[in-house]
C-alpha positions in Angstrom: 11.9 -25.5 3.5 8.7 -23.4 3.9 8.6 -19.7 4.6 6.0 -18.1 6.5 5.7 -14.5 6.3 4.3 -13.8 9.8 2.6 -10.1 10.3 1.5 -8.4 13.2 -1.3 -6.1 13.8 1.1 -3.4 13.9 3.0 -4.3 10.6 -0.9 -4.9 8.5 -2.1 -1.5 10.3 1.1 -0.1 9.1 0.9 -1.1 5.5 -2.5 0.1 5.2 -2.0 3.1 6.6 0.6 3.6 4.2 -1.4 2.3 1.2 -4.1 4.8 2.0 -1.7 7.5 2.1 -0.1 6.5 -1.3 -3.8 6.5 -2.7 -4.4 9.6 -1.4 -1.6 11.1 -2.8 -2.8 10.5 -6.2 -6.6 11.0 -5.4 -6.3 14.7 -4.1 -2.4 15.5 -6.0 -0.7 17.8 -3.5 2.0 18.2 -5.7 1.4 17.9 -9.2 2.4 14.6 -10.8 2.8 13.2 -14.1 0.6 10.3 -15.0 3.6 7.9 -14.7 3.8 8.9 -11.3 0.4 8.7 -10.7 0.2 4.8 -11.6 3.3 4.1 -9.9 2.2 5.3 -6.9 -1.5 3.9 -7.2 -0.2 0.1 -8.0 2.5 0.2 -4.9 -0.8 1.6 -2.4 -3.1 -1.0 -4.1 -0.3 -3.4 -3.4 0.6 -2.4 0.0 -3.6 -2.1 1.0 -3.8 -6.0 -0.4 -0.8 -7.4 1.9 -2.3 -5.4 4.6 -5.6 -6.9 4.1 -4.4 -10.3 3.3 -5.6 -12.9 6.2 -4.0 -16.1 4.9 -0.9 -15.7 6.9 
């Protein structure tokens, strides 16, 4: 049984909008954050930015 993970424009323009927000939080630090924090929340925008950008489905 095969899965296909089918995304719209709207979900990919979605995720990388909210990638780029997640990066930004780190980048400029509204609130201060511990460094934990700070790589949590870069990996999950990296992550979200890469399925946004991903073209293979």
């Amino acid at each position: 049984m095969e899965f296909k993970k089918d995304l719209t424009s709207f979900d990919r323009s979605l995720r990388v909008t909210m990638g780029l927000f997640l990066i930004g939080l780190v980048i400029l630090q509204p609130v201060l954050l511990n460094s934990t924090w700070q790589i949590v929340l870069a990996v999950m925008g990296l992550g979200m930015l890469a399925e946004g950008f991903n073209t293979r489905y």
